[in-house]
Structures are given as structure tokens and as C-alpha cells.
N, C-alpha and C positions, 0 to 999 in steps of 0.2 A: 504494500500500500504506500502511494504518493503522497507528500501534504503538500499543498500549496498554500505560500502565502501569497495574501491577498497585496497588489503592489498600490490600493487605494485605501482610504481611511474608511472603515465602516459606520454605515448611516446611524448605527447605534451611539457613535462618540460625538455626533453634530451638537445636539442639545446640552449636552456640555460646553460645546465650543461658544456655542451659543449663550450659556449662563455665565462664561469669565467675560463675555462680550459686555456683557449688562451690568458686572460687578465693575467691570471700570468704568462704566459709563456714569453710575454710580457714585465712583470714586473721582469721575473728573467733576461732575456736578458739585460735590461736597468739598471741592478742591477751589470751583470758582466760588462757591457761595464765602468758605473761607478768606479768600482773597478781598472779597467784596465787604468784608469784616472788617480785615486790616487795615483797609483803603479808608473808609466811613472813619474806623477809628483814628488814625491818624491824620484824617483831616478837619478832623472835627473835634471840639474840647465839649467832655460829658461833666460837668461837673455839680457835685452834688455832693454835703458831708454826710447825709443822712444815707444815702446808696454806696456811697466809696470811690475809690478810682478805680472810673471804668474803663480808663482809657490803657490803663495797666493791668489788663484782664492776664496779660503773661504771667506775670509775676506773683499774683494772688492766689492761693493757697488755699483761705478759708470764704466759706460762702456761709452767710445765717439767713436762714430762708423762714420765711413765719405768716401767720394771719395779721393785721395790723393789731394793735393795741396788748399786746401779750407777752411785752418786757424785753422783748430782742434785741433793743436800742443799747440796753445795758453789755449785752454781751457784745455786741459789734464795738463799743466804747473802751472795754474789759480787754479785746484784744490790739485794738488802738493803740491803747496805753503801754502797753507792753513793748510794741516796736511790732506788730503785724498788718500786714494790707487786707481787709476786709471789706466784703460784697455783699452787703443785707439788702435782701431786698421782700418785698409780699407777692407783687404777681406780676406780669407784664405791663397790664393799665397801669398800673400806681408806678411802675419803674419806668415807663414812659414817658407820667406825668411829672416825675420829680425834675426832669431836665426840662432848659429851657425848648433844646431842640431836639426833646426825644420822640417829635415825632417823625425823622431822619431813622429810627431804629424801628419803628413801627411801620416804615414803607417800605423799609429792607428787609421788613421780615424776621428781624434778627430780636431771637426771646431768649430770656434764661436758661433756658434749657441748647441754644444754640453757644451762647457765650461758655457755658462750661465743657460744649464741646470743644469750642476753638481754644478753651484753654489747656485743655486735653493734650490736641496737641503740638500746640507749644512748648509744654515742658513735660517731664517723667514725674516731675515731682508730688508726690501724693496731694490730692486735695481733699480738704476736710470740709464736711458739711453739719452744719449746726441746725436744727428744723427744732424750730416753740410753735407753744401748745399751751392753751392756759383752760381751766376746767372750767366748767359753765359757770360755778357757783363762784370762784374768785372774781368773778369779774364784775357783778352785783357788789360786792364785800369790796371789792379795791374803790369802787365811782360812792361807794356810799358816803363817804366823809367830803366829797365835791359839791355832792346834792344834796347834803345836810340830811342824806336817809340815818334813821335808830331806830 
């Protein structure tokens, strides 16, 4: 018995060929949208003490991510002080609205969840992420001495 090999690629390996096709296409899209990040950021000053420097999304490390009013200010302050670069923020709206011209980040497209990709990566360096949470009933008990509630 003879074997031959086949001197063409079997139709069975296409759809593979086919799926690295798509992974870089993929990989070029996520490559432009980055560039188009760096671009934005660099030509544009984000500034805001209450959000951090965003323009230094490189180099920042820690992210405090929270619902408003639920003491997250204190930690983003807590690592401040210290000598850390920190990125609190609550959701896209309200990090859009802290900046004069965040609405330049909202036509780009460009959300929290993009930013810690592109800070991703830019560097290996672990990032840490901090998420508050305040329970139903503190938050009655905190405003009570505001509103004169006993």
C-alpha cells in the first residue's frame, strides 16, 4: 500500500486560517482604538483632583472604583498622601462630567473599562483595584446629623 501526500492544504485547516485572520483583525482594531487613546491623551489636558491624573493612565497602579457618596474620597486621598497616583472614579457619566472637556472621551468612546485596558498595556506592573460599598442603613445614620434627623 501507497500513501500519498496531499501537495495542497486540506479544506478542513481553512476555518482556522480563517479565525487567526479575524484575531488580528481584532488585534489591529484594539491597536488603532489604542493609539487613538494616546493621541486624545496627549493632546488634551484631563484635569480633575477629584478623578486623578488621567493623562498619566501609564503610570497609575491603583484604581478606586465606587457608587458616589460611600467614602472612596478618603481612600483615593489615603493613597495621595502617601506618594501614589490614583484613578477614582463612579461610572463613565460622572467621569465624563468631572472634566471640562470630557466630553472629547465620550465621543471617543473611551470608558473605564477601556482606560485600564490601555493601561494594561503599557506597563506589566500589577494594578490594584479598590471597589466601596456602603450598606443601606449607614447611609441614613451618616446624613442624619446634616438633616438634624434623632
Amino acid at each position: 500500500m501507497i500513501w500519498r501526500v496531499p501537495h495542497t492544504i486540506p479544506s478542513f485547516i481553512e476555518p482556522w486560517a480563517w479565525q487567526r485572520s479575524s484575531r488580528s483583525r481584532r488585534l489591529l482594531r484594539s491597536l488603532n482604538k489604542y493609539k487613538k487613546i494616546n493621541g486624545l491623551l496627549a493632546d488634551n489636558k484631563f484635569e480633575n483632583n477629584d478623578v486623578g491624573p488621567l493623562n498619566e493612565v501609564g503610570s497609575v497602579n491603583k484604581f478606586v472604583i465606587s457608587i458616589p457618596k460611600c467614602g472612596t474620597t478618603a481612600v483615593q486621598r489615603g493613597f495621595e498622601r502617601i506618594g501614589h497616583q490614583v484613578i477614582h472614579a463612579h461610572n463613565n457619566p460622572t467621569t465624563y462630567e468631572a472634566f471640562v472637556n470630557g466630553n472629547l472621551l465620550q465621543d471617543a468612546g473611551i470608558s473605564l473599562e477601556t482606560l485600564v485596558r490601555f493601561r494594561r498595556r503599557l506597563s506589566t506592573e500589577p494594578i490594584h483595584f479598590f471597589f466601596g460599598y456602603r450598606e443601606p442603613i449607614s447611609s441614613p445614620f451618616s446624613r442624619s446629623k446634616r438633616y438634624s434627623i434623632t
